[in-house]
PLY file of the C-alpha trace (Angstrom):
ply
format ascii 1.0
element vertex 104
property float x
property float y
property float z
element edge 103
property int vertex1
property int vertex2
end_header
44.91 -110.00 6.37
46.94 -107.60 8.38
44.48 -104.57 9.94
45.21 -101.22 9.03
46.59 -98.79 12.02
43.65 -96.44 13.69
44.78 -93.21 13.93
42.37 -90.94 16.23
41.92 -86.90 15.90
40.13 -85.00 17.90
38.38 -81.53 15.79
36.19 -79.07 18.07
35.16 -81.97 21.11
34.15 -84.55 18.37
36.26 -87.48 18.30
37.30 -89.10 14.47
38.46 -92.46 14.24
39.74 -93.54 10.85
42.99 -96.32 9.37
45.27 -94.95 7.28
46.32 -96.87 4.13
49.98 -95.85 3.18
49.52 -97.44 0.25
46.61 -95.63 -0.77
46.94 -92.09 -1.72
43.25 -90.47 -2.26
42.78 -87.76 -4.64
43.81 -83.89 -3.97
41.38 -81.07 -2.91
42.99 -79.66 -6.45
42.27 -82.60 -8.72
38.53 -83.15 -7.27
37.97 -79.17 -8.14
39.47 -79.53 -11.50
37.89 -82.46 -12.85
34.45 -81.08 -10.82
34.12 -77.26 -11.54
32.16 -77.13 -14.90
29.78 -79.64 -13.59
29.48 -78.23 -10.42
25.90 -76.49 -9.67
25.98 -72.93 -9.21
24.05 -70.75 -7.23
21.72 -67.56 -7.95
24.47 -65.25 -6.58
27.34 -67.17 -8.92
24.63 -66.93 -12.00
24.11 -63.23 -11.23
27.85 -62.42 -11.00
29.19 -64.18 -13.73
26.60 -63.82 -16.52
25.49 -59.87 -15.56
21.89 -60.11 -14.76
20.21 -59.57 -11.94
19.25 -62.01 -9.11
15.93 -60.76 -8.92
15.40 -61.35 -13.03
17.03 -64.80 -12.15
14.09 -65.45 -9.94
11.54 -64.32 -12.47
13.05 -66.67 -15.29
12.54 -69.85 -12.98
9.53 -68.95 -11.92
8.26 -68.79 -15.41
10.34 -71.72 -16.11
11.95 -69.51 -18.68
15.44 -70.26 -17.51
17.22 -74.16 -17.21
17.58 -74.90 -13.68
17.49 -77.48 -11.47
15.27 -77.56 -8.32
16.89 -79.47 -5.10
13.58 -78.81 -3.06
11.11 -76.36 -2.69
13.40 -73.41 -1.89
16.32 -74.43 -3.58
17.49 -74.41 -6.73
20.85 -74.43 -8.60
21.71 -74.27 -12.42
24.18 -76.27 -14.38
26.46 -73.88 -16.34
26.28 -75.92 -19.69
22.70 -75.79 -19.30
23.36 -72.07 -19.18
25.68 -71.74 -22.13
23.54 -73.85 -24.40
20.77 -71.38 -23.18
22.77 -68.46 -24.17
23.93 -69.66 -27.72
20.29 -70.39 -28.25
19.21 -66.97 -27.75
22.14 -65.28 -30.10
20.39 -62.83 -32.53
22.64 -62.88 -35.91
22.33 -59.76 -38.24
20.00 -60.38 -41.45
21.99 -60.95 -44.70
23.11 -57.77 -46.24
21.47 -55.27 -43.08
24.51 -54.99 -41.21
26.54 -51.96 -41.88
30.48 -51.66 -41.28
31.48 -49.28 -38.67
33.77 -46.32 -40.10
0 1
1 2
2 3
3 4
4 5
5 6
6 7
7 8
8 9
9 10
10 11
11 12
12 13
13 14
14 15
15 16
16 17
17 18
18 19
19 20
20 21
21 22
22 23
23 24
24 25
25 26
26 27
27 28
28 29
29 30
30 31
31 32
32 33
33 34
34 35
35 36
36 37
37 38
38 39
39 40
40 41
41 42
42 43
43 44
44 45
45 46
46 47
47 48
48 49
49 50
50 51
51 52
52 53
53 54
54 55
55 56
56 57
57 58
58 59
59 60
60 61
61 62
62 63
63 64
64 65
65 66
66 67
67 68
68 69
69 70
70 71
71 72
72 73
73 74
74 75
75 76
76 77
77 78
78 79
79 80
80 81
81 82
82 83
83 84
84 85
85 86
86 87
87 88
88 89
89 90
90 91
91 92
92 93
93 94
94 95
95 96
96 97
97 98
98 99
99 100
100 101
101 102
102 103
């Protein structure tokens, strides 16, 4: 078995020692987002933004447990946006049969 070369870098004083594997080519930065982003967790700021409601009604719904989320530890919690979607199709209020009237 041949050893793989050390290559050493040196970022802000610390000193990283790691072999390289030319062989080996490790996924991109790109790919890992791609395949990642839906099931990445998202914050109450990213919530607020993207689904229009406020970060303080945010905190309301998981304290009431009224909203999915998950809790990382006592001050923490993220949500998992198809927990959030499946949320939001659940609460879709369709028109009664024959009530809804056309627009002119």
């Amino acid at each position: 078995m041949v050893p793989l070369p050390v290559t050493l870098s040196v970022t802000n004083g610390r000193t990283k020692m790691s072999r390289s594997n030319q062989d080996h080519e490790p996924p991109t930065r790109s790919d890992e987002n791609r395949s990642s982003i839906k099931d990445r967790l998202l914050t109450y700021d990213e919530v607020s933004e993207e689904f229009s409601v406020p970060k303080g009604t945010l905190f309301w719904w998981v304290a009431r447990r009224a909203i999915p989320h998950v809790r990382l530890g006592p001050r923490s919690v993220r949500f998992r946006r198809p927990d959030l979607e499946q949320w939001l199709q659940a609460r879709v209020v369709r028109p009664l049969d024959g009530t809804a009237t056309e627009e002119p």
